[in-house]
C-alpha positions as CSV (number, residue, x, y, z in Angstrom):
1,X,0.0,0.0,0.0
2,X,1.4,3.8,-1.0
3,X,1.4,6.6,1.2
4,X,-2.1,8.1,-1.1
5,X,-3.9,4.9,-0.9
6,X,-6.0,6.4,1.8
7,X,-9.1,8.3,0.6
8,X,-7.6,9.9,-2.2
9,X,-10.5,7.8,-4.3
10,X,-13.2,9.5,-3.0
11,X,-11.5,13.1,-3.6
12,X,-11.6,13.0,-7.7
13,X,-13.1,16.4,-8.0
14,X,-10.0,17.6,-6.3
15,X,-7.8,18.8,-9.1
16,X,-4.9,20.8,-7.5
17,X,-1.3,18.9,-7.6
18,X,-1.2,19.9,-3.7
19,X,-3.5,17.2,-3.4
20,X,-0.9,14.1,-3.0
21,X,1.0,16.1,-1.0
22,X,-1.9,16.7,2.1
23,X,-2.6,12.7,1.3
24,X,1.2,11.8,1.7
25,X,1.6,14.4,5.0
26,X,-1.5,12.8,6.7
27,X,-0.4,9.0,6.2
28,X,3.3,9.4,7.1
29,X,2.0,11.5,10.6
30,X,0.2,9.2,11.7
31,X,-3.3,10.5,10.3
32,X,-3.8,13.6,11.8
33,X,-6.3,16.0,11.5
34,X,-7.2,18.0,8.2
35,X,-6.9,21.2,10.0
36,X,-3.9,20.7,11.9
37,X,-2.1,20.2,8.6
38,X,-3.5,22.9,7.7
39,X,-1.5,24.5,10.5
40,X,1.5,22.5,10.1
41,X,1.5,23.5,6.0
42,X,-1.0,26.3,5.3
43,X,1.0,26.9,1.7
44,X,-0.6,23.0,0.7
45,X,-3.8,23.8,2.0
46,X,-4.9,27.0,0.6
47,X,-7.9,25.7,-1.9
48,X,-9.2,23.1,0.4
49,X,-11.1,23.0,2.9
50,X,-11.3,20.5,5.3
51,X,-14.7,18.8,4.6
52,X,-13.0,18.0,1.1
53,X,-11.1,15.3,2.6
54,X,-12.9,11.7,4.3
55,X,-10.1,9.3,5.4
56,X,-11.5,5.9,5.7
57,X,-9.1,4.9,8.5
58,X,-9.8,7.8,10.4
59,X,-13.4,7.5,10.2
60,X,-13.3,3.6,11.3
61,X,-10.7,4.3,14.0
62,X,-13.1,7.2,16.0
63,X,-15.8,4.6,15.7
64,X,-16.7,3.8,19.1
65,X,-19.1,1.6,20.7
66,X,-21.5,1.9,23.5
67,X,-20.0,0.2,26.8
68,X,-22.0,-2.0,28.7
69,X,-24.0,-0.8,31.7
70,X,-22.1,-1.6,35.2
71,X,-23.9,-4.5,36.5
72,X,-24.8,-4.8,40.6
73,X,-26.0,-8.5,40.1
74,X,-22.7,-10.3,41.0
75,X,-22.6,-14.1,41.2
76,X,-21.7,-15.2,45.1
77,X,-20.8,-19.1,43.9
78,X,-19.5,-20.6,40.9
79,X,-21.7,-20.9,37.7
80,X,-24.3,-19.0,39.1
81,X,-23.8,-16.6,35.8
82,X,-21.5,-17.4,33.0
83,X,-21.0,-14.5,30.1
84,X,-20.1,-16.3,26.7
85,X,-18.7,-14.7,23.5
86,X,-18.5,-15.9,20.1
87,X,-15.9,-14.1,18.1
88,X,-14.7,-14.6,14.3
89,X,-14.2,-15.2,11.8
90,X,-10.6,-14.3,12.4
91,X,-8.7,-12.7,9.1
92,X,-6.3,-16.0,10.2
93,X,-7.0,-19.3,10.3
94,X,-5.2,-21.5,13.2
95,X,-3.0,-24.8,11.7
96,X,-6.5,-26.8,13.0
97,X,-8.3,-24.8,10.1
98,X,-10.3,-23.0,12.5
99,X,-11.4,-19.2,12.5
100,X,-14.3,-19.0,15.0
101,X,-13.6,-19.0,18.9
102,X,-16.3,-19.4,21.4
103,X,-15.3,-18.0,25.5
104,X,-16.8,-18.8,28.5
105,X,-16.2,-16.6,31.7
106,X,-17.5,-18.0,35.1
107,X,-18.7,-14.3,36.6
108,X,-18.0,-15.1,40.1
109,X,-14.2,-17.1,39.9
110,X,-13.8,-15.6,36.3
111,X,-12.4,-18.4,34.9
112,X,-12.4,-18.8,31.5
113,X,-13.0,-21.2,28.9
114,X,-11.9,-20.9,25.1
115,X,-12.9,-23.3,22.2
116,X,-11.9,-23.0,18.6
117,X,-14.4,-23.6,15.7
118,X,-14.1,-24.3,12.1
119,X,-17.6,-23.1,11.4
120,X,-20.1,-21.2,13.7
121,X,-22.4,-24.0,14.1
122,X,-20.3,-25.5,16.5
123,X,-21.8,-23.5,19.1
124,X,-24.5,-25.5,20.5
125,X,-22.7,-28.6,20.4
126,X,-19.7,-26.9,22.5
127,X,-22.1,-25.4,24.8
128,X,-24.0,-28.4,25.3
129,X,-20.4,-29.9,26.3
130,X,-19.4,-27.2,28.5
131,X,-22.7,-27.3,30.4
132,X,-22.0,-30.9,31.0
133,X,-18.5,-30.1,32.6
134,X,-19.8,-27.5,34.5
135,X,-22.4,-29.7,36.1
136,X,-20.3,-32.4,37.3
């Protein structure tokens, strides 16, 4: 990947040579903003304006996600609650061929269980098998 792979192809009606010069300043920075280049090189930023540029990694790395609520209900024994995650698939598969992992985390000793999975359909059968352990 060059330095102007990012978002230079949604900026085609951009036709000022400064152009890959802002794109190349905000990849080898480290993405910063559009107006603090601005600051940093006001002589390359003159015709733009900073609504003219939409960096796809900058966009997907503000993204944030709502946190859970704190919880007061805390188990006081051992599989009382249990919080499970499925996760995958991962961009890399494991030697086993599999790219799906399933956790189990034991609320009160927080212990924690991880399977690997070829294929998502595996859950069920894993939990049924994990609920088994757990009850002996």
């Amino acid at each position: 990947m060059d330095d102007f792979s990012c978002g230079q192809a949604n900026n085609i009606h951009l036709v000022d040579n400064k152009e890959p010069q802002i794109w190349l300043w905000h990849n080898r920075l480290g993405h910063p903003s559009f107006r603090y280049l601005h600051y940093l090189f006001p002589e390359l930023s003159t015709k733009f304006h900073e609504a003219d540029f939409q960096c796809e990694t900058c966009i997907k790395a503000k993204s944030h996600r709502v946190s859970y609520p704190i919880s007061l209900n805390q188990s006081t024994t051992p599989f009382i609650i249990v919080h499970t995650d499925v996760w995958g698939p991962a961009p890399i598969t494991i030697s086993s061929g599999a790219h799906w992992f399933v956790t189990f985390v034991d609320d009160y000793t927080r212990m924690t269980w991880l399977y690997v999975m070829k294929t998502k359909h595996e859950v069920f059968d894993i939990f049924r098998s994990f609920h088994n352990m757990i009850q002996t």
